[in-house]
N, C-alpha and C positions, 0 to 999 in steps of 0.2 A: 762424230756423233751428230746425229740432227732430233730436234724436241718439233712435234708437229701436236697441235693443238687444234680437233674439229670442232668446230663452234655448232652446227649443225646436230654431232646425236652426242657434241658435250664428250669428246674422249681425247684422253692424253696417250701422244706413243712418243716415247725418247727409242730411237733407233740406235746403235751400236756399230751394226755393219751394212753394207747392204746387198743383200742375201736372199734367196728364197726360205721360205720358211716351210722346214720338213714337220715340226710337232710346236704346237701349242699346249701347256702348261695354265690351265687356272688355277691359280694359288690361294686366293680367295675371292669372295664373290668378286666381279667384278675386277678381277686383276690377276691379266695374263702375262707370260715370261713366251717367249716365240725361242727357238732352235734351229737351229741348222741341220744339215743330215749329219756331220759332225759331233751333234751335239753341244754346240758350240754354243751361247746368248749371243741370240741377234737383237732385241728387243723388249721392252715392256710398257704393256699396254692397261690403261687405266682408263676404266669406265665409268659412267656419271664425275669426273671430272671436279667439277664445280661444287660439288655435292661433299668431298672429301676434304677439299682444300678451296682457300680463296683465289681468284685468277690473279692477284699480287702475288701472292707466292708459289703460282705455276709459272710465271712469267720474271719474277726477279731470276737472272741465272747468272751464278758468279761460274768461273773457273780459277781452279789453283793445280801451280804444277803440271802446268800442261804436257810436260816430257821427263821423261827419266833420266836424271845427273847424266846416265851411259850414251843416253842417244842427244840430249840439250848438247852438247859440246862437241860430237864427234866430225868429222873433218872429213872428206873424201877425200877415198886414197889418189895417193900421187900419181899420174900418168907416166 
């Protein structure tokens, strides 16, 4: 996952994959969801930025759980 903040026109995209995007989704003003051919989420895009949220809490980014108990622990296979 990568979070890209333009300072310039002020818009947030947290990307997911990195993908061409076949269909963009406005969901509401100012807030798009991007897809794959798939239809898959590749992305979501937020406009006027600054305007919705403080840039403290576009920028504080915790992570929890970064992996699934299945894949945290698994082992490759023996040769």
């Amino acid at each position: 996952m990568k979070i890209e903040y333009d300072r310039e026109v002020d818009a947030l995209y947290v990307r997911l994959q990195e993908k061409f995007v076949a269909k963009t989704v406005e969901v509401d003003e100012g807030i798009n969801i991007d897809f794959d051919d798939g239809g898959r989420l590749i992305g979501l895009e937020i406009l006027d930025a600054t305007e919705r949220y403080a840039l403290s809490d576009i920028f504080n980014i915790s992570t929890e759980n970064l992996f699934p108990e299945n894949v945290r622990h698994r082992q490759a296979p023996a040769a």
